[in-house]
MMTF fields as JSON, N, C-alpha, C and O atoms, coordinates in Angstrom:
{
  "mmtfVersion": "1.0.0",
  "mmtfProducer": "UNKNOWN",
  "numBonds": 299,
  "numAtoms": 300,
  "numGroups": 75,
  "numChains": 1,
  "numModels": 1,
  "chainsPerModel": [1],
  "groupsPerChain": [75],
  "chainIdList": ["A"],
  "bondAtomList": [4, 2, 8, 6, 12, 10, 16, 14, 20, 18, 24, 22, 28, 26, 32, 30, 36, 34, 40, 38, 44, 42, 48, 46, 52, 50, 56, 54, 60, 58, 64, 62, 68, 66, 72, 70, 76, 74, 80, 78, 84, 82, 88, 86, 92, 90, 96, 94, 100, 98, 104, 102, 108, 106, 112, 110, 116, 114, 120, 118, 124, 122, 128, 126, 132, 130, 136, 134, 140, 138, 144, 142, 148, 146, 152, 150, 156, 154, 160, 158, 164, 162, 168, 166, 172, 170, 176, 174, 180, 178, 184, 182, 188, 186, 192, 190, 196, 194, 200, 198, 204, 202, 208, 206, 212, 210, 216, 214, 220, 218, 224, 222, 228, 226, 232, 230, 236, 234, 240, 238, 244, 242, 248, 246, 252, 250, 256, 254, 260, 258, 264, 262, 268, 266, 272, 270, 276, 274, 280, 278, 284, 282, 288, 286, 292, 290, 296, 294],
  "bondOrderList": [1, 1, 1, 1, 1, 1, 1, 1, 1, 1, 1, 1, 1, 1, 1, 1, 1, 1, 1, 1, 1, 1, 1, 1, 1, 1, 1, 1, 1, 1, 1, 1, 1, 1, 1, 1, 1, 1, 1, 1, 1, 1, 1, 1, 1, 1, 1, 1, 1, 1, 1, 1, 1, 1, 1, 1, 1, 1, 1, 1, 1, 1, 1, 1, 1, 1, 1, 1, 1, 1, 1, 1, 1, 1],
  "groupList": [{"groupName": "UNK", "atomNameList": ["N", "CA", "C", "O"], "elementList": ["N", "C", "C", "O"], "formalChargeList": [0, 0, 0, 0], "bondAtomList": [1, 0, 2, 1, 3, 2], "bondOrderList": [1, 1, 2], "singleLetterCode": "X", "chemCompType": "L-PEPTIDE LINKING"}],
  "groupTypeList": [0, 0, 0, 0, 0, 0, 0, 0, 0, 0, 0, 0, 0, 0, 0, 0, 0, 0, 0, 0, 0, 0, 0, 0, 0, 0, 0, 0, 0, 0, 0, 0, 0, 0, 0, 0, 0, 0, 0, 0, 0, 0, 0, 0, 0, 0, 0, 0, 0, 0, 0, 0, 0, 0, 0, 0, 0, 0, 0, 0, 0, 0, 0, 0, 0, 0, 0, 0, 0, 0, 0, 0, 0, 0, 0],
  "groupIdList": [1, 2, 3, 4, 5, 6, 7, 8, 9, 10, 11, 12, 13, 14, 15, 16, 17, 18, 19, 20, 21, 22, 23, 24, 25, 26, 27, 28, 29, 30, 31, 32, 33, 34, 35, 36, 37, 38, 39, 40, 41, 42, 43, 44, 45, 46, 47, 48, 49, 50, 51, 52, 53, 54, 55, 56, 57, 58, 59, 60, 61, 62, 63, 64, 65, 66, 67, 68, 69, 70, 71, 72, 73, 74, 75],
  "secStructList": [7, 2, 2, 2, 2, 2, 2, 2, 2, 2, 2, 2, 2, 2, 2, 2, 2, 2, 2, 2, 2, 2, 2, 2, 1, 7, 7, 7, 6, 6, 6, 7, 7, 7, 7, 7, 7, 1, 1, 6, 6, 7, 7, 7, 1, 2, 2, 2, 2, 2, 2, 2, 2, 2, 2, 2, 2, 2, 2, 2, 2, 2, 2, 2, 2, 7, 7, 7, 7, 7, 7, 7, 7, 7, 7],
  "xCoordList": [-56.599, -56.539, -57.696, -58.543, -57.563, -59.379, -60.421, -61.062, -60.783, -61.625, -61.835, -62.925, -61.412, -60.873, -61.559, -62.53, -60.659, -61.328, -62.663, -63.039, -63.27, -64.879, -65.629, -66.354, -65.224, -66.434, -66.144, -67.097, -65.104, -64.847, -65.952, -66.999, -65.786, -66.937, -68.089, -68.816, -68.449, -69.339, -70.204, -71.351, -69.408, -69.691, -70.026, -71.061, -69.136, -69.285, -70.739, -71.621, -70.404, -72.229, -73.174, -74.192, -73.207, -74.474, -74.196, -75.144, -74.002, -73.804, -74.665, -75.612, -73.899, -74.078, -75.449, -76.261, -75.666, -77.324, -78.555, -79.733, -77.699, -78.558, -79.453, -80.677, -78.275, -78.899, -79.83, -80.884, -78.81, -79.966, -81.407, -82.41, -81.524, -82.997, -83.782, -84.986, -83.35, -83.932, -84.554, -85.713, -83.63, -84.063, -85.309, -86.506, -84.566, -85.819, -87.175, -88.191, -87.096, -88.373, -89.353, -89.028, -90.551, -92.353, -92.227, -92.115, -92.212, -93.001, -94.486, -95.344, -94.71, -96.219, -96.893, -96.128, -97.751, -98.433, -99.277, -99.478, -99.453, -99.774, -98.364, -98.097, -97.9, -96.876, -96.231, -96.159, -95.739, -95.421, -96.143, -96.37, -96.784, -97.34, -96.444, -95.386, -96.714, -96.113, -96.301, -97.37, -95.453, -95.61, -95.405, -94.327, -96.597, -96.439, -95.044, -94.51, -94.246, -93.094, -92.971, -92.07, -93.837, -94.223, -93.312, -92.591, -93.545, -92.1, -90.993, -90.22, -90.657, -90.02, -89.016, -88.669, -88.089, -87.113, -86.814, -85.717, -87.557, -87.79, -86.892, -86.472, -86.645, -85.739, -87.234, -87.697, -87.688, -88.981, -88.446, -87.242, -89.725, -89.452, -88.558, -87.363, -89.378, -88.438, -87.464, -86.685, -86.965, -85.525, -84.59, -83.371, -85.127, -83.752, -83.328, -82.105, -84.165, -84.243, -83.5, -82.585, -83.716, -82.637, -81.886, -81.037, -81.644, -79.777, -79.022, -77.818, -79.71, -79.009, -78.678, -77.549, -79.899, -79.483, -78.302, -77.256, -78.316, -77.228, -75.735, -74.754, -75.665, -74.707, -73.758, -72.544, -74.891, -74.549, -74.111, -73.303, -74.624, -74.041, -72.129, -71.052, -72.514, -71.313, -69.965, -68.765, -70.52, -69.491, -68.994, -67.888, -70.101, -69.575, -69.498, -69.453, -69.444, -68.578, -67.276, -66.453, -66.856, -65.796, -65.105, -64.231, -65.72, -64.904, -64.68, -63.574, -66.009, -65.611, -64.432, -63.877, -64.388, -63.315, -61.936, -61.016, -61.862, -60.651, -59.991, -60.149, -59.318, -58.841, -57.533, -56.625, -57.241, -56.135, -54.715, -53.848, -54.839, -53.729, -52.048, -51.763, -51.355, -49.537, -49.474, -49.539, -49.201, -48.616, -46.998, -46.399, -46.622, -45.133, -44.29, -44.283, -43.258, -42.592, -40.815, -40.119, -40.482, -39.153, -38.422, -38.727, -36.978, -36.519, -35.593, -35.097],
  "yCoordList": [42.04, 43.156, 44.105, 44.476, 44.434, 44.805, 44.422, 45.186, 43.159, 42.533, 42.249, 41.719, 42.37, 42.547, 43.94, 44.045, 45.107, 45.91, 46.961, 47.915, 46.379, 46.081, 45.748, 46.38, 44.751, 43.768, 44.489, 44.524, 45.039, 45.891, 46.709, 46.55, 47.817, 48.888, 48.723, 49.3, 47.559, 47.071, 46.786, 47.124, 46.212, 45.543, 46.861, 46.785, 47.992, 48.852, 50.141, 50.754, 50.088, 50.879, 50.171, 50.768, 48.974, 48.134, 48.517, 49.296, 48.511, 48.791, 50.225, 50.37, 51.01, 52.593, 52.779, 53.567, 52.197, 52.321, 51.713, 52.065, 50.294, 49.408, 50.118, 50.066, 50.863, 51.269, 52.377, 52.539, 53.415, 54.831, 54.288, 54.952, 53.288, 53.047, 52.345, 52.53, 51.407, 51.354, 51.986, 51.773, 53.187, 54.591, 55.185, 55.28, 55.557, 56.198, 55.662, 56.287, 54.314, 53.506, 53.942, 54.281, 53.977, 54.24, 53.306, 52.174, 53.497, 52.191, 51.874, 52.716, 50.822, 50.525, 50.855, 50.822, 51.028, 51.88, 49.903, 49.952, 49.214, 48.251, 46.944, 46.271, 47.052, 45.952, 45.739, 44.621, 46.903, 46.149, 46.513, 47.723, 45.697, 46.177, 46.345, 45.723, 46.843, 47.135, 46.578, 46.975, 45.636, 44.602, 45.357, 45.88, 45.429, 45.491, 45.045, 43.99, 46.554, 46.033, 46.674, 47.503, 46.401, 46.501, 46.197, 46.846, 44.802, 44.3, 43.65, 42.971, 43.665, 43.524, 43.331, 42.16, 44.614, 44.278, 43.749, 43.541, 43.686, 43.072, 41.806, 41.24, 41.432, 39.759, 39.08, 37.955, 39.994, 38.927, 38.557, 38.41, 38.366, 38.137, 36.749, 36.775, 35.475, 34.342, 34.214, 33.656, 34.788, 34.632, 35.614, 35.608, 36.289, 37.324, 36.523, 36.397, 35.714, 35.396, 34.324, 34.196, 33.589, 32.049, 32.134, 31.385, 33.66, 33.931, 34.579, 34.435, 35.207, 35.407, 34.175, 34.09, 33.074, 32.199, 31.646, 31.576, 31.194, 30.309, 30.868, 30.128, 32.235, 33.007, 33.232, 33.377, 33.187, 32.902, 31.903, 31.953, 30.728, 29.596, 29.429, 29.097, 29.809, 29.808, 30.706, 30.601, 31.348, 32.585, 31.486, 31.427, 30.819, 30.268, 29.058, 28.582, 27.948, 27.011, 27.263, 26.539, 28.595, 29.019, 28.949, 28.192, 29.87, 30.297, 28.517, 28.02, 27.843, 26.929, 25.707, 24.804, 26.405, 25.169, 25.461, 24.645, 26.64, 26.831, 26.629, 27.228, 25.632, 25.25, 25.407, 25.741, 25.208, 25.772, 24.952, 24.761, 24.475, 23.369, 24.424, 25.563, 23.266, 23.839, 23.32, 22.092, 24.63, 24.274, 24.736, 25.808, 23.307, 23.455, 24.15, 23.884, 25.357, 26.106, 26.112, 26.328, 25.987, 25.941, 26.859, 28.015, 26.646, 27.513, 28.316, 29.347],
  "zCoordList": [-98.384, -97.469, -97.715, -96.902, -99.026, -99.254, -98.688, -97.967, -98.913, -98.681, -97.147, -96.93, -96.534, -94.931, -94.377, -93.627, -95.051, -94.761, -95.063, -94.382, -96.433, -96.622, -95.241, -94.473, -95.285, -94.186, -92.909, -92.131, -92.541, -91.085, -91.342, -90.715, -92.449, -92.734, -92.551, -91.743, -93.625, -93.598, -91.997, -91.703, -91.338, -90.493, -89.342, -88.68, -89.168, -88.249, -88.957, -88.355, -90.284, -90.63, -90.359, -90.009, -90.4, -90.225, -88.354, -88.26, -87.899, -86.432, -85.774, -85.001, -86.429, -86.453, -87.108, -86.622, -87.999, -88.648, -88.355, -88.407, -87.902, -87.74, -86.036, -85.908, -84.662, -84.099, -83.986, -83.37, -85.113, -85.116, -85.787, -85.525, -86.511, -86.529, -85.962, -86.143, -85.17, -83.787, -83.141, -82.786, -82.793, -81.714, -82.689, -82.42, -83.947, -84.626, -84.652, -84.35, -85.083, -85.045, -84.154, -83.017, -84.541, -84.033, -83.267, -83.739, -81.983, -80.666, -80.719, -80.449, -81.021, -81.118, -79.378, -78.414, -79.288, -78.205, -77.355, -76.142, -77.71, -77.494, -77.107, -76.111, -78.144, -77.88, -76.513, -76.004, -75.903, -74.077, -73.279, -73.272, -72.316, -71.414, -69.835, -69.752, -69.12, -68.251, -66.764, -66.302, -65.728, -64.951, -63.776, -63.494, -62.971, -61.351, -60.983, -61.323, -59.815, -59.529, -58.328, -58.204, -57.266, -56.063, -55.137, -54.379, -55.417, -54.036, -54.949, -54.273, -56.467, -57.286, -56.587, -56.431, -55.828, -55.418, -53.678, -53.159, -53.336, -51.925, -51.787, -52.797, -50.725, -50.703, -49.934, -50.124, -49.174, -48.878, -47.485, -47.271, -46.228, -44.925, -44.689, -44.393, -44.877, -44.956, -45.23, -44.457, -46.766, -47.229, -46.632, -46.806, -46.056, -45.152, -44.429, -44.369, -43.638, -42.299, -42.316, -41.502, -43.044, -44.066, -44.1, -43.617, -45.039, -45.063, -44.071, -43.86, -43.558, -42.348, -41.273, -40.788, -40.875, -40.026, -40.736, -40.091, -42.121, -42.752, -42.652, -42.73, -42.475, -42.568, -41.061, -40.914, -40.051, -38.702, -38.158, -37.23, -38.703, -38.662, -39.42, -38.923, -40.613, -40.828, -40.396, -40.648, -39.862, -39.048, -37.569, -37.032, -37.265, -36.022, -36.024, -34.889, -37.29, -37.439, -37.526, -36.965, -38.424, -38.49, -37.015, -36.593, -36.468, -34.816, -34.015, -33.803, -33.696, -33.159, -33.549, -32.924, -35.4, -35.502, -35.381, -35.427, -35.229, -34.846, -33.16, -32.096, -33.549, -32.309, -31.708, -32.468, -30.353, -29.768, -29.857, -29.004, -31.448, -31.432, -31.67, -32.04, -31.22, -31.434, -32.164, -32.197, -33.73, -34.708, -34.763, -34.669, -34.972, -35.135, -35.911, -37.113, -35.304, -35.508, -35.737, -34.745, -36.422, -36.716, -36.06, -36.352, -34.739, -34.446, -35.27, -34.814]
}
């Protein structure tokens, strides 16, 4: 039961420490560079246009397959 709850401790300071020095840590001024993000989030002309036709389609397979059958009803 000791030993159990060591390694919890253990386990939650290494957590708690392990992040405040992270944050603290010096960012090297070189290490990331930073990526054009222009149309990053764009879907882009073609692929709208794709998903939308694909989406239209499926809206109206839907409708046409539903058909005007008599489903049988129990009086």
């Amino acid at each position: 039961m000791v030993t159990r709850k060591a390694l919890v401790a253990l386990a939650s300071a290494g957590l708690v420490f392990g992040s405040t020095a992270a944050a603290a840590a010096p960012a090297a001024a070189d290490v990331r560079v930073a990526s054009p993000v222009a149309e990053a989030e764009g879907l882009g002309g073609s692929w709208a246009w794709i998903l939308a036709l694909i989406i239209a389609a499926g809206v109206i397979g839907v409708i046409a397959s539903d058909g005007d059958e008599e489903i049988p009803v129990s009086p």
